[in-house]
C-alpha positions in Angstrom: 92.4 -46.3 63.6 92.1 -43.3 64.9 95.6 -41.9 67.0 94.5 -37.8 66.9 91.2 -37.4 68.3 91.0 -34.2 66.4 90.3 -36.4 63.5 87.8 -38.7 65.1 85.6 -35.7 66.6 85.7 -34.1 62.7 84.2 -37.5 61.7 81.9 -37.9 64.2 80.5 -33.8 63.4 80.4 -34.5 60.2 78.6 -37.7 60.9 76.3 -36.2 63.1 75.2 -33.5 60.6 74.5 -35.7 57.6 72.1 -37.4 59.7 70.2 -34.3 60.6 70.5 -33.2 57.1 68.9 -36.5 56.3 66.2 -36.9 58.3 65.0 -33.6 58.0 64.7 -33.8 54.4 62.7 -37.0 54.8 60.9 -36.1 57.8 59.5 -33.0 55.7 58.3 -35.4 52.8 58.9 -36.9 49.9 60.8 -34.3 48.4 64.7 -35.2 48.1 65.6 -32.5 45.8 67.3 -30.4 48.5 69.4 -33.5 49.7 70.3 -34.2 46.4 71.4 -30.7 45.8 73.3 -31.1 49.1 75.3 -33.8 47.6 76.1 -32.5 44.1 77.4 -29.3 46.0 79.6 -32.0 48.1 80.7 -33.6 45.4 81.5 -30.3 43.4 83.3 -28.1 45.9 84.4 -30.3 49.3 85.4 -33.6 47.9 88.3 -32.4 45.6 89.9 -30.5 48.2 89.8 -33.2 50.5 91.2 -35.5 48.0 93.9 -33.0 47.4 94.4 -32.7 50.8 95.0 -36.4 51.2 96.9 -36.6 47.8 99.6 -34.1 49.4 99.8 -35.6 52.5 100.6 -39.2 50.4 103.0 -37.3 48.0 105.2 -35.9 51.3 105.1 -39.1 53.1 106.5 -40.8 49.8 109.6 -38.2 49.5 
């Protein structure tokens, strides 16, 4: 799945600091607000470049 293990060490960062993200906002209580916000401010900003990113990549391999 994975050839470059570039790609599969990003992953597994990324992985690694969702989960600490995660559990620290519900190890501090009930209050999700700040994981929410987390996720809008993903969704906003990092996941549109990534999908450009990707979108690229698919339009060059096409040509």
């Amino acid at each position: 799945m994975f050839k470059n293990p570039l790609k599969l060490s990003l992953l597994m960062i990324g992985i690694f600091i969702i989960g600490v993200v995660a559990t620290q906002t519900f190890k501090d209580g009930i209050d999700v607000s700040g994981f929410i916000r987390l996720v809008e401010w993903a969704t906003l900003y990092v996941l549109p470049w990534i999908f450009l990113y990707w979108f690229v990549k698919y339009v060059k391999m096409k040509k």
